[in-house]
N, C-alpha and C positions, 0 to 999 in steps of 0.2 A: 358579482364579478362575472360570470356565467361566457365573458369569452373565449378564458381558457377551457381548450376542450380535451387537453389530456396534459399530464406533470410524467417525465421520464427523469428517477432518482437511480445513476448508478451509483452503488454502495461499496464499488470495490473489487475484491480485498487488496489489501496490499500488496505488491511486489507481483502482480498481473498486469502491468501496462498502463494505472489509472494514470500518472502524472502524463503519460503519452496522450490517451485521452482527453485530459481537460486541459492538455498544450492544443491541441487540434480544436476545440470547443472554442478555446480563448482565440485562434488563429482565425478559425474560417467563417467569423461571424456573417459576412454577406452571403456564405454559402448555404447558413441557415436559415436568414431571412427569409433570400429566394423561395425556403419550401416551408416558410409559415411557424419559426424555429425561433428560440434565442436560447440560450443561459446565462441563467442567474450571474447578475452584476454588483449585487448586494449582499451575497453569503459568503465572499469571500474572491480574493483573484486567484481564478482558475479551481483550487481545491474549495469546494463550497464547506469549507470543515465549521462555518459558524452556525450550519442547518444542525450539525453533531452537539455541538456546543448548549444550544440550543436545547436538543432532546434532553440531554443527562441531566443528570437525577442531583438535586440541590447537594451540594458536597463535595460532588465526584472530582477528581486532582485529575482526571484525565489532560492530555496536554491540549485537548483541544479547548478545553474550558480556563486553563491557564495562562494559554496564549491568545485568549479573547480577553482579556484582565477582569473574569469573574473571580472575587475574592468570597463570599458567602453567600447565605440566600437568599438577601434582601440583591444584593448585586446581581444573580443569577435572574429572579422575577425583574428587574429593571433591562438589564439585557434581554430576555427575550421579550418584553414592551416593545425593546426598542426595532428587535429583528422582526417583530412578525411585521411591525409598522412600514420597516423599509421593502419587506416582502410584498404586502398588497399596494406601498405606492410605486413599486417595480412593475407589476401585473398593468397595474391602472394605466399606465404611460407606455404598454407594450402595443401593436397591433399586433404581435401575431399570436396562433393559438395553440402552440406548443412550446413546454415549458420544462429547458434540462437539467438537470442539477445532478452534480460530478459530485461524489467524498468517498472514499476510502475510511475515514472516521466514523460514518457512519457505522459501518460494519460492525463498530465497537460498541453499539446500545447495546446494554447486556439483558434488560428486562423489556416487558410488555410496555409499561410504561412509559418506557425513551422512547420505543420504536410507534406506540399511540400519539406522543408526543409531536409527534414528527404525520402522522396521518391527520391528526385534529387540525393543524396549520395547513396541511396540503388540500384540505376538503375544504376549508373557504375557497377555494380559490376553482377545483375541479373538483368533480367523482370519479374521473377516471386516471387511476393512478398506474403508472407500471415500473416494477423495482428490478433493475440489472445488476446481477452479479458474476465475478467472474472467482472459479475455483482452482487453486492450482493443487498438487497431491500436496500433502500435510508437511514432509519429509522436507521435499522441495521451497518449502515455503521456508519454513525456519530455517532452513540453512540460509536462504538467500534473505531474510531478516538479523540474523545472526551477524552476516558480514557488512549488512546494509548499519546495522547498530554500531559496529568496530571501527568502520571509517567515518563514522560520527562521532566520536569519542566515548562512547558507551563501551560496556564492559560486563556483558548478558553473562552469566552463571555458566552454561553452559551454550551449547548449540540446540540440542535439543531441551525442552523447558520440562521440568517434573509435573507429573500428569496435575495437580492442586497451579499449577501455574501458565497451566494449556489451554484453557477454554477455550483461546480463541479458535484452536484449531479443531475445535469439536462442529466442525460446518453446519450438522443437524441443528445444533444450539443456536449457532447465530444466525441460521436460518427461518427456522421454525416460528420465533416471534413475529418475523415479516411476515412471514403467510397468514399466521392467526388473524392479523391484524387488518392485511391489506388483501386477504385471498390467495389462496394456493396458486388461481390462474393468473394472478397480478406477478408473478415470480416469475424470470427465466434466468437460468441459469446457464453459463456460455464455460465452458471447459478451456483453461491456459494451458496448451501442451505441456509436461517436463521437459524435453528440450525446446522450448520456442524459438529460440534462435537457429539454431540447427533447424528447423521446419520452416523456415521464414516465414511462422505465425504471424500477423497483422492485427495486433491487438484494436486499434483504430477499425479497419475493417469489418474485423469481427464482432465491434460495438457499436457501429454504424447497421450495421443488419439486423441485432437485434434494437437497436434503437426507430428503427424504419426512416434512418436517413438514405436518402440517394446522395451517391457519389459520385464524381463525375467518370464518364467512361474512362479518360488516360489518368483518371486517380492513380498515385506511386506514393505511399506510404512511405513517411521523412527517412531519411538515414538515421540508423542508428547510434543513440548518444552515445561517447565511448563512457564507459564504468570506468572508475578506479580500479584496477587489475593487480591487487598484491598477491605476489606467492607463500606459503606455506612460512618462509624465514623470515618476511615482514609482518605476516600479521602475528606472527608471535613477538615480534617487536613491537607492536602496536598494540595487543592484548597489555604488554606490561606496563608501555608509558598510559595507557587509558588508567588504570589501575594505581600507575604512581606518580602523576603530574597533571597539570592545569593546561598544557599546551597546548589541547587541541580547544579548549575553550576562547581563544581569541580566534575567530575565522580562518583571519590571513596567516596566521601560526600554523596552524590546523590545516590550512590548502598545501603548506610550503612544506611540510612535512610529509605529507601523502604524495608532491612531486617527487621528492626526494628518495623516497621508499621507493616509484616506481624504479626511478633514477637505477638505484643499485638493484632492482629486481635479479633475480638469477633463475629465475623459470623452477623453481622447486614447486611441485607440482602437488595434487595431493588432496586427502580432506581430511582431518582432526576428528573424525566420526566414521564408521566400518557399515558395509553394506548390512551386517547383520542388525546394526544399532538401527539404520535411519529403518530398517524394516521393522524390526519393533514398534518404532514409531507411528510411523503408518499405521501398522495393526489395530495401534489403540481405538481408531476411529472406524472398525472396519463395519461395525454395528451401525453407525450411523449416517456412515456414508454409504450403505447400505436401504438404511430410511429413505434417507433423501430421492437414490434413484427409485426407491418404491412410489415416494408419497409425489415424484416431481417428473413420473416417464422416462427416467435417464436409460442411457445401457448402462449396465453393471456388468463388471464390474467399471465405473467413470472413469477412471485413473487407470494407466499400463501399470504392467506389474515387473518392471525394467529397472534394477538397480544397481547396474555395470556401471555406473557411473562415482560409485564409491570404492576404495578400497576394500580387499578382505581382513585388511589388517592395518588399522587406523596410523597415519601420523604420531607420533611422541614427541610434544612439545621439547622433553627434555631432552631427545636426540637432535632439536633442531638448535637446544640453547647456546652450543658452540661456534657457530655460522651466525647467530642472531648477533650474538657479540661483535665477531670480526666488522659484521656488515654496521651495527649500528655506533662503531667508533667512527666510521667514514662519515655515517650520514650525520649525526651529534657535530661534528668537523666544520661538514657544512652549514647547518642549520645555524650554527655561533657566528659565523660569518656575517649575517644580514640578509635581508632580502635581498641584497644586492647581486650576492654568491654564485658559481656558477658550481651545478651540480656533478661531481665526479663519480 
Protein backbone atom coordinates (compact mmCIF):
# COMPACT_ATOMS: atom_id res chain seq x y z
CA UNK A 1 0.00 0.00 0.00
CA UNK A 2 2.87 2.26 1.17
CA UNK A 3 0.98 5.61 0.09
CA UNK A 4 -0.64 6.19 3.01
CA UNK A 5 1.78 7.99 5.07
CA UNK A 6 -0.25 8.46 8.18
CA UNK A 7 -4.06 7.07 9.44
CA UNK A 8 -5.69 9.85 12.18
CA UNK A 9 -8.53 7.62 14.39
CA UNK A 10 -10.47 10.02 16.51
CA UNK A 11 -12.00 7.75 19.18
CA UNK A 12 -14.28 10.11 20.79
CA UNK A 13 -15.63 10.08 23.68
CA UNK A 14 -19.13 10.74 23.49
CA UNK A 15 -20.92 13.84 24.21
CA UNK A 16 -17.35 15.97 23.38
CA UNK A 17 -18.48 17.28 19.88
CA UNK A 18 -17.65 13.88 17.84
CA UNK A 19 -20.93 14.13 15.65
CA UNK A 20 -19.86 17.98 15.16
CA UNK A 21 -16.72 16.52 13.95
CA UNK A 22 -17.56 13.94 11.62
CA UNK A 23 -20.44 16.59 10.21
CA UNK A 24 -17.38 18.77 9.23
CA UNK A 25 -15.18 15.71 7.95
CA UNK A 26 -18.45 14.56 5.93
CA UNK A 27 -18.81 18.54 4.75
CA UNK A 28 -15.51 19.76 3.86
CA UNK A 29 -14.41 17.06 1.74
CA UNK A 30 -12.60 19.39 -0.88
CA UNK A 31 -11.12 21.28 2.04
CA UNK A 32 -9.29 17.96 2.77
CA UNK A 33 -8.19 17.05 -0.52
CA UNK A 34 -6.70 20.40 -0.95
CA UNK A 35 -4.17 19.32 1.97
CA UNK A 36 -3.64 15.69 0.97
CA UNK A 37 -6.75 14.37 3.27
CA UNK A 38 -9.94 12.34 2.96
CA UNK A 39 -12.17 10.16 5.33
CA UNK A 40 -13.26 7.00 5.42
CA UNK A 41 -16.26 6.33 2.91
CA UNK A 42 -16.52 2.90 3.76
CA UNK A 43 -16.77 2.43 7.68
CA UNK A 44 -19.64 4.08 7.71
CA UNK A 45 -21.62 7.80 6.93
CA UNK A 46 -19.90 10.21 8.97
CA UNK A 47 -19.67 8.06 12.27
CA UNK A 48 -17.13 5.31 11.12
CA UNK A 49 -18.73 2.97 13.94
CA UNK A 50 -18.25 -0.14 11.39
CA UNK A 51 -14.15 0.23 12.21
CA UNK A 52 -15.77 -0.54 16.21
CA UNK A 53 -17.89 -3.13 15.00
CA UNK A 54 -15.11 -4.45 13.52
CA UNK A 55 -12.74 -4.70 16.53
CA UNK A 56 -15.14 -6.31 19.17
CA UNK A 57 -14.69 -9.45 20.35
CA UNK A 58 -17.06 -12.29 18.70
CA UNK A 59 -20.30 -12.11 20.81
CA UNK A 60 -20.33 -8.72 22.06
CA UNK A 61 -24.34 -7.16 21.74
CA UNK A 62 -22.62 -3.78 21.61
CA UNK A 63 -25.02 -1.61 19.44
CA UNK A 64 -22.45 -1.03 17.03
CA UNK A 65 -22.13 -4.71 16.15
CA UNK A 66 -26.01 -4.98 16.15
CA UNK A 67 -26.61 -2.35 13.97
CA UNK A 68 -24.11 -3.76 11.38
CA UNK A 69 -26.48 -7.13 11.34
CA UNK A 70 -23.55 -9.22 13.04
CA UNK A 71 -25.68 -12.12 14.44
CA UNK A 72 -22.74 -14.59 15.68
CA UNK A 73 -19.27 -15.58 14.93
CA UNK A 74 -19.27 -17.00 11.79
CA UNK A 75 -21.32 -13.44 10.73
CA UNK A 76 -18.85 -11.32 12.69
CA UNK A 77 -15.44 -13.23 10.65
CA UNK A 78 -17.58 -12.67 7.39
CA UNK A 79 -18.15 -8.94 8.14
CA UNK A 80 -14.87 -8.14 9.00
CA UNK A 81 -13.77 -10.08 5.27
CA UNK A 82 -15.85 -7.94 4.05
CA UNK A 83 -14.70 -4.41 5.87
CA UNK A 84 -10.99 -4.79 5.78
CA UNK A 85 -11.76 -5.57 1.88
CA UNK A 86 -13.73 -2.47 1.35
CA UNK A 87 -10.90 -0.74 3.62
CA UNK A 88 -7.84 -1.51 1.27
CA UNK A 89 -9.98 -1.09 -2.10
CA UNK A 90 -10.79 2.59 -0.45
CA UNK A 91 -6.90 3.19 0.09
CA UNK A 92 -6.27 1.75 -3.45
CA UNK A 93 -8.58 4.29 -5.28
CA UNK A 94 -7.43 7.30 -2.87
CA UNK A 95 -4.52 9.70 -4.11
CA UNK A 96 -4.06 11.35 -1.11
CA UNK A 97 -1.79 10.41 1.84
CA UNK A 98 -3.67 11.09 4.86
CA UNK A 99 -6.23 8.95 6.05
CA UNK A 100 -9.33 10.03 9.01
CA UNK A 101 -11.42 8.09 10.57
CA UNK A 102 -14.07 9.57 13.17
CA UNK A 103 -15.96 6.89 16.10
CA UNK A 104 -16.86 7.62 19.26
CA UNK A 105 -17.59 3.68 19.31
CA UNK A 106 -14.41 3.21 19.28
CA UNK A 107 -13.88 4.27 22.67
CA UNK A 108 -15.90 1.44 23.67
CA UNK A 109 -12.93 -1.59 22.87
CA UNK A 110 -12.73 -2.69 26.28
CA UNK A 111 -9.60 -5.06 25.90
CA UNK A 112 -6.24 -5.28 24.05
CA UNK A 113 -7.71 -7.34 21.75
CA UNK A 114 -10.37 -4.99 20.14
CA UNK A 115 -8.11 -2.00 20.29
CA UNK A 116 -4.97 -4.69 18.32
CA UNK A 117 -7.73 -5.44 16.33
CA UNK A 118 -8.21 -2.23 15.00
CA UNK A 119 -4.06 -1.49 14.88
CA UNK A 120 -3.47 -4.97 12.78
CA UNK A 121 -6.00 -3.39 9.99
CA UNK A 122 -4.56 0.04 10.28
CA UNK A 123 -0.67 -1.30 9.69
CA UNK A 124 -1.61 -2.76 6.31
CA UNK A 125 -2.17 0.18 5.11
CA UNK A 126 0.55 2.69 7.38
CA UNK A 127 2.84 2.59 10.41
CA UNK A 128 2.17 5.82 11.30
CA UNK A 129 -0.78 5.85 13.26
CA UNK A 130 -2.16 8.77 15.69
CA UNK A 131 -5.24 8.18 18.13
CA UNK A 132 -7.50 11.63 19.09
CA UNK A 133 -9.22 11.80 22.03
CA UNK A 134 -11.33 14.11 23.60
CA UNK A 135 -12.11 13.92 27.66
CA UNK A 136 -14.80 15.65 29.32
CA UNK A 137 -14.76 15.59 33.63
CA UNK A 138 -16.64 12.04 34.43
CA UNK A 139 -19.58 13.91 36.30
CA UNK A 140 -20.29 16.10 33.23
CA UNK A 141 -20.28 13.31 30.90
CA UNK A 142 -23.00 11.19 32.45
CA UNK A 143 -25.17 13.66 33.08
CA UNK A 144 -25.20 14.76 29.66
CA UNK A 145 -25.52 10.92 28.55
CA UNK A 146 -28.16 10.37 31.03
CA UNK A 147 -30.38 12.93 29.28
CA UNK A 148 -28.96 12.25 25.92
CA UNK A 149 -30.31 8.43 26.79
CA UNK A 150 -33.97 10.02 28.02
CA UNK A 151 -34.90 11.80 24.87
CA UNK A 152 -34.14 8.62 23.10
CA UNK A 153 -36.39 6.66 24.88
CA UNK A 154 -34.18 4.97 27.23
CA UNK A 155 -34.52 4.81 30.86
CA UNK A 156 -30.62 4.61 32.46
CA UNK A 157 -31.07 3.50 36.33
CA UNK A 158 -29.87 6.31 37.51
CA UNK A 159 -27.85 9.52 36.30
CA UNK A 160 -24.96 8.51 37.84
CA UNK A 161 -24.09 4.61 37.01
CA UNK A 162 -22.77 2.14 40.10
CA UNK A 163 -19.18 1.91 40.09
CA UNK A 164 -19.57 -2.45 38.47
CA UNK A 165 -21.52 -0.37 35.65
CA UNK A 166 -18.93 2.78 34.99
CA UNK A 167 -15.91 1.62 33.18
CA UNK A 168 -16.53 3.56 30.93
CA UNK A 169 -15.71 6.45 32.82
CA UNK A 170 -12.65 4.98 34.23
CA UNK A 171 -10.50 7.22 31.32
CA UNK A 172 -7.12 5.50 32.48
CA UNK A 173 -9.01 2.18 31.41
CA UNK A 174 -9.95 3.14 28.16
CA UNK A 175 -7.08 4.64 27.65
CA UNK A 176 -4.33 2.65 28.47
CA UNK A 177 -5.04 -0.09 25.94
CA UNK A 178 -4.52 2.46 23.12
CA UNK A 179 -1.26 3.37 24.33
CA UNK A 180 -0.10 -0.20 24.95
CA UNK A 181 -0.91 -1.01 21.65
CA UNK A 182 -0.21 2.05 19.45
CA UNK A 183 2.42 3.91 21.80
CA UNK A 184 2.12 6.45 24.49
CA UNK A 185 3.42 9.20 21.89
CA UNK A 186 0.70 7.95 19.29
CA UNK A 187 -2.12 9.37 22.01
CA UNK A 188 -3.06 13.09 22.34
CA UNK A 189 -5.51 13.82 24.36
CA UNK A 190 -7.48 17.25 23.81
CA UNK A 191 -9.49 18.55 27.20
CA UNK A 192 -13.81 19.43 26.54
CA UNK A 193 -14.13 22.24 28.87
CA UNK A 194 -17.29 21.58 31.58
CA UNK A 195 -18.89 24.57 30.37
CA UNK A 196 -18.08 24.44 26.51
CA UNK A 197 -20.77 26.44 25.52
CA UNK A 198 -20.47 29.11 27.93
CA UNK A 199 -16.52 29.19 26.62
CA UNK A 200 -17.43 29.03 23.02
CA UNK A 201 -15.26 25.88 22.95
CA UNK A 202 -14.78 24.99 19.14
CA UNK A 203 -14.79 21.30 19.26
CA UNK A 204 -14.04 21.32 15.32
CA UNK A 205 -11.19 23.66 15.86
CA UNK A 206 -9.80 22.08 18.49
CA UNK A 207 -9.79 18.73 16.51
CA UNK A 208 -8.54 20.33 13.56
CA UNK A 209 -5.19 21.28 15.41
CA UNK A 210 -4.66 18.27 16.92
CA UNK A 211 -5.42 16.54 13.83
CA UNK A 212 -2.76 19.09 11.76
CA UNK A 213 -5.63 20.30 9.51
CA UNK A 214 -5.24 23.89 8.33
CA UNK A 215 -8.38 25.87 8.29
CA UNK A 216 -8.96 28.58 6.52
CA UNK A 217 -8.14 31.99 7.96
CA UNK A 218 -12.22 33.42 8.15
CA UNK A 219 -12.86 29.77 9.29
CA UNK A 220 -16.48 30.37 11.70
CA UNK A 221 -17.33 27.22 13.34
CA UNK A 222 -21.19 26.23 12.23
CA UNK A 223 -23.89 27.49 14.66
CA UNK A 224 -24.86 25.56 17.18
CA UNK A 225 -27.45 22.60 16.69
CA UNK A 226 -30.35 23.62 19.17
CA UNK A 227 -30.71 20.29 21.74
CA UNK A 228 -34.02 19.33 22.85
CA UNK A 229 -34.27 21.52 26.14
CA UNK A 230 -36.62 19.71 28.76
CA UNK A 231 -37.07 21.13 32.21
CA UNK A 232 -36.98 19.31 35.34
CA UNK A 233 -41.33 18.55 35.08
CA UNK A 234 -40.87 17.04 31.64
CA UNK A 235 -38.29 14.79 31.95
CA UNK A 236 -39.91 13.32 34.85
CA UNK A 237 -42.65 12.93 32.35
CA UNK A 238 -40.48 11.43 30.09
CA UNK A 239 -38.59 9.20 32.74
CA UNK A 240 -42.21 7.54 33.15
CA UNK A 241 -43.65 7.11 29.75
CA UNK A 242 -39.87 5.56 28.70
CA UNK A 243 -40.47 3.29 31.46
CA UNK A 244 -44.35 2.53 30.70
CA UNK A 245 -44.90 2.86 26.85
CA UNK A 246 -43.77 2.06 23.29
CA UNK A 247 -44.16 5.81 22.07
CA UNK A 248 -41.11 6.80 21.69
CA UNK A 249 -40.28 3.71 19.64
CA UNK A 250 -41.92 4.99 16.46
CA UNK A 251 -39.58 8.00 15.41
CA UNK A 252 -42.31 10.50 14.28
CA UNK A 253 -44.09 9.61 17.84
CA UNK A 254 -41.04 10.09 19.50
CA UNK A 255 -40.08 13.67 17.73
CA UNK A 256 -43.94 14.95 18.34
CA UNK A 257 -43.68 14.20 21.80
CA UNK A 258 -40.47 15.93 22.61
CA UNK A 259 -42.18 19.08 20.57
CA UNK A 260 -44.77 18.97 22.69
CA UNK A 261 -42.86 18.60 26.11
CA UNK A 262 -40.86 21.67 24.86
CA UNK A 263 -44.26 23.21 23.91
CA UNK A 264 -45.52 23.11 27.57
CA UNK A 265 -42.03 23.69 28.95
CA UNK A 266 -42.15 26.04 32.22
CA UNK A 267 -38.40 26.63 32.86
CA UNK A 268 -38.25 24.48 35.99
CA UNK A 269 -34.81 24.42 36.34
CA UNK A 270 -32.57 22.24 38.21
CA UNK A 271 -30.68 18.72 38.42
CA UNK A 272 -31.98 15.31 39.96
CA UNK A 273 -28.24 14.85 41.41
CA UNK A 274 -26.51 17.36 44.34
CA UNK A 275 -23.33 18.83 43.90
CA UNK A 276 -22.10 16.66 46.57
CA UNK A 277 -23.34 13.39 44.54
CA UNK A 278 -21.89 14.35 41.03
CA UNK A 279 -18.41 15.11 43.41
CA UNK A 280 -18.36 11.77 44.51
CA UNK A 281 -18.55 10.80 41.38
CA UNK A 282 -15.77 12.44 40.08
CA UNK A 283 -13.61 11.24 42.88
CA UNK A 284 -14.09 7.77 41.98
CA UNK A 285 -11.58 8.41 39.01
CA UNK A 286 -9.31 10.75 40.84
CA UNK A 287 -6.42 7.82 40.79
CA UNK A 288 -6.60 7.45 37.43
CA UNK A 289 -7.21 10.50 36.05
CA UNK A 290 -4.31 11.18 37.82
CA UNK A 291 -2.37 8.31 35.90
CA UNK A 292 -3.26 9.60 32.93
CA UNK A 293 -1.81 13.38 33.49
CA UNK A 294 1.39 11.40 34.82
CA UNK A 295 1.78 8.86 32.13
CA UNK A 296 0.34 11.59 29.21
CA UNK A 297 2.25 15.32 30.47
CA UNK A 298 -1.21 16.54 31.23
CA UNK A 299 -1.66 19.42 34.01
CA UNK A 300 -3.22 18.02 36.89
CA UNK A 301 -5.27 18.40 38.17
CA UNK A 302 -6.99 18.16 33.90
CA UNK A 303 -10.46 18.92 34.84
CA UNK A 304 -11.67 22.33 37.18
CA UNK A 305 -12.77 21.52 40.24
CA UNK A 306 -16.16 23.87 39.75
CA UNK A 307 -19.40 22.31 40.79
CA UNK A 308 -21.74 25.34 41.18
CA UNK A 309 -23.46 24.08 38.56
CA UNK A 310 -25.52 21.54 40.75
CA UNK A 311 -27.64 22.03 43.31
CA UNK A 312 -26.92 21.66 47.14
CA UNK A 313 -29.93 19.79 47.44
CA UNK A 314 -31.10 17.72 44.51
CA UNK A 315 -34.52 17.92 42.80
CA UNK A 316 -37.39 15.25 44.20
CA UNK A 317 -39.00 13.63 41.51
CA UNK A 318 -41.92 13.26 43.81
CA UNK A 319 -42.17 17.02 44.45
CA UNK A 320 -42.29 17.53 40.90
CA UNK A 321 -45.12 14.56 40.48
CA UNK A 322 -47.86 17.04 40.90
CA UNK A 323 -47.03 19.67 37.96
CA UNK A 324 -45.82 16.38 35.91
CA UNK A 325 -49.61 15.51 35.97
CA UNK A 326 -51.21 19.01 35.32
CA UNK A 327 -48.67 19.35 32.50
CA UNK A 328 -48.84 15.89 30.90
CA UNK A 329 -52.88 15.91 30.61
CA UNK A 330 -52.40 19.05 28.18
CA UNK A 331 -49.61 17.46 26.34
CA UNK A 332 -51.56 13.48 26.18
CA UNK A 333 -54.65 16.12 24.78
CA UNK A 334 -52.47 16.90 22.10
CA UNK A 335 -50.59 14.10 21.27
CA UNK A 336 -54.27 12.07 20.67
CA UNK A 337 -55.07 14.62 18.41
CA UNK A 338 -52.65 13.62 15.31
CA UNK A 339 -49.84 14.84 13.81
CA UNK A 340 -52.00 17.20 12.50
CA UNK A 341 -52.54 19.16 16.10
CA UNK A 342 -51.51 22.30 16.99
CA UNK A 343 -49.48 22.39 20.25
CA UNK A 344 -51.00 24.43 23.35
Amino acid sequence: MGKISEIILHIGLEKTGSTSIQMFLDDQKALLRSQGMFASGCLGWYNHKLLAAYAMADGSRDIAVTSAGIDGPESHQAFRARTRGHVLAEIERTDAHRYLISSEDLSRLTSLDDVRRVHDLMSEICTRIRVIVFLRRQDRLAVSRYYSLLINGGLPPSVFPAPDQAAYYDYAGVIEPWAEVFGTGAIRIVHYPEAAAAQGFDAIGAFCRAAGIVLPVDWQPPARRENVSLDLVSQTILEAMNGHSDVLKEKASGKRLLKLLQVADGGVSGQFVSAAEARAFYERYALGNARLARNFELPYPFFDDDFSMYPQTPARRADLAQDALVRMVGVVANLLQGPGAQAS
